[in-house]
N, C-alpha and C positions, 0 to 999 in steps of 0.2 A: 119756611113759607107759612107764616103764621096768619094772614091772613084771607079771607074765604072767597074765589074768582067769580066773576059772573060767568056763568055759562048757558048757552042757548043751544038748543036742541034743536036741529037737524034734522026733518023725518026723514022718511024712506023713499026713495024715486029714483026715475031714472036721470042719469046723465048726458047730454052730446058734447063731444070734445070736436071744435074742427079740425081739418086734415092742416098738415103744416106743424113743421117740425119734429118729433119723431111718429108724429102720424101720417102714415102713408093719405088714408082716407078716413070720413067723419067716421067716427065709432062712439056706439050707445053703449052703456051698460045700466045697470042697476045699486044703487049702493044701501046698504042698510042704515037703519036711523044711528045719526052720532052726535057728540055736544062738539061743540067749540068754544073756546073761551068768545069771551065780545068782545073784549078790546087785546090786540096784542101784547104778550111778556114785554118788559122793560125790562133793560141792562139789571136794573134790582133785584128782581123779582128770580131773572136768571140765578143771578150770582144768590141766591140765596138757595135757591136747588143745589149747585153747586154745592157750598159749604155745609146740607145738611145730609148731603151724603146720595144725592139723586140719583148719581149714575152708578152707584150702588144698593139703591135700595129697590128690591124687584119688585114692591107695592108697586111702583109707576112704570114697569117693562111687560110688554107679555112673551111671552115663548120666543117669540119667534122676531122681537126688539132687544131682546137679553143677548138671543145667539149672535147678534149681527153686530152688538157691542163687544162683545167678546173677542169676536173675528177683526174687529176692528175698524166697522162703521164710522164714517166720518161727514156722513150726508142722512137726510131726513130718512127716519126709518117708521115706516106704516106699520102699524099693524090691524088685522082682519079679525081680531079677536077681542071681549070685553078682558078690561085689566080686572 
């Protein structure tokens, strides 16, 4: 992944998620500032994580995306921590 993403910074606030689907009822919380890329990964971009060795290199896991690879995560895994 040799070339550099755009990312956008996210501050800090709260969220309301409405009730419906596995929310019983609306629920707030608060989330800390994060970045996002801007435009979505392309199949390219993917497959070049892939081949550079991503899902082994723990620059890009934190603690607690490393354990859940391991265990054998196969759906999106969050993490609460800066990498």
């Amino acid at each position: 992944m040799n070339r550099p993403h755009d990312w956008v910074t996210i501050p800090a606030g709260p969220v309301t998620l409405a009730a419906g689907g596995y929310l019983a009822a609306i629920t707030t919380f608060t989330l800390p500032p994060f970045a996002l890329a801007r435009y979505p990964v392309t199949n390219t971009q993917f497959g070049e994580f892939i081949a550079a060795g991503g899902y082994t290199d723990n620059r890009w896991w934190c603690a607690h995306g490393r354990e859940a690879l391991i265990a054998g995560a196969r759906s999106l895994i969050f993490c609460d921590t800066p990498l």
